[in-house]
N, C-alpha and C positions, 0 to 999 in steps of 0.2 A: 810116718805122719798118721794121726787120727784121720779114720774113715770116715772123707767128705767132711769135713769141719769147715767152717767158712776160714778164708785167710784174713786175721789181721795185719794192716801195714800201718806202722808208727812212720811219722814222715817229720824229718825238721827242714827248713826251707829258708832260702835268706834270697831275694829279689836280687839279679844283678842289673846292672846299670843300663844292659843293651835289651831290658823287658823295658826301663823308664823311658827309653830312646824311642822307642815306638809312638807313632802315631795312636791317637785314640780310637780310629777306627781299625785299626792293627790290634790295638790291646782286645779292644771287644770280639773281635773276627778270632783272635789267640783264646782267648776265656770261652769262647763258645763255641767252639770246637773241640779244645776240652773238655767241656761239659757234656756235651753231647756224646763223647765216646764214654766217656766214664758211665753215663745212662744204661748206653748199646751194652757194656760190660759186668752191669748187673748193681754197682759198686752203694754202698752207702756212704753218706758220711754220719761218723759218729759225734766227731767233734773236730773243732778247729780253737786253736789258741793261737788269740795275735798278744806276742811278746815282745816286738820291737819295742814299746816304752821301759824294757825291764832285761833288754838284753839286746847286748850288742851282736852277738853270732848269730841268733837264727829269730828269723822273723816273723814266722809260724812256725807252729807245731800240731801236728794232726791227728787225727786216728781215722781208717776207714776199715769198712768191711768188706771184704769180694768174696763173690760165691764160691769160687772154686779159683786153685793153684793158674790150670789154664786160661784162666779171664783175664788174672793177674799177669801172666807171661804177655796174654795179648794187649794188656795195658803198658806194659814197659816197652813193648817193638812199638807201639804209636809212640809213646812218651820222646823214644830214640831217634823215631823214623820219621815221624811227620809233622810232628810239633815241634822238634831238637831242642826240648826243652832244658837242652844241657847250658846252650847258648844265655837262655834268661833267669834260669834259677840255680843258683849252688842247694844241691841235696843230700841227707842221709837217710835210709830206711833200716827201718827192723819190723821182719813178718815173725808172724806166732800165730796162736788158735788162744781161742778164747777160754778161760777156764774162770770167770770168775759166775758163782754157783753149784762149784764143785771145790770150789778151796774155802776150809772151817767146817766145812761137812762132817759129822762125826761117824 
């Protein structure tokens, strides 16, 4: 891998039923604890796409940036460990590095 490049991770997301089952003080206590670590972990957001009017699979679609490989590691043992956010959201990711500014360059 390029040296120190930030990590891109493409994320698709589809909400499952046992995030809607939550309590609204559950949901906010969930989202903000989230947030809070993804902060801790340097992360941007690039972009977020809501698709659920235009698609039945995935309900967002995302991009973020993380500084480094290991921010990203310590983001998926929370994601697994503390939040089990396997429980409330069906996921796919794909990481990469960033190239667009170096593609059409002649």
């Amino acid at each position: 891998m390029a040296e120190n490049k930030p990590i891109i991770r493409v994320y698709f997301a589809k909400i499952r039923e046992a995030y809607y089952d939550l309590s609204e003080e559950k949901k906010a206590q969930f989202m903000q604890r989230d947030r809070e670590q993804m902060d801790e972990c340097g992360m941007k957001l690039i972009l977020t796409i809501d698709c659920r009017w235009s698609n039945e699979e995935w309900d967002y679609i995302g991009v973020e940036e993380w500084p480094t490989l290991e921010s990203l590691e310590k983001r998926t043992r929370f994601e697994k460990e503390e939040l089990a956010t396997f429980r409330y959201v069906e996921s796919k990711t794909y990481l990469g590095t960033r190239v667009m500014g170096e593609y059409g360059i002649e």
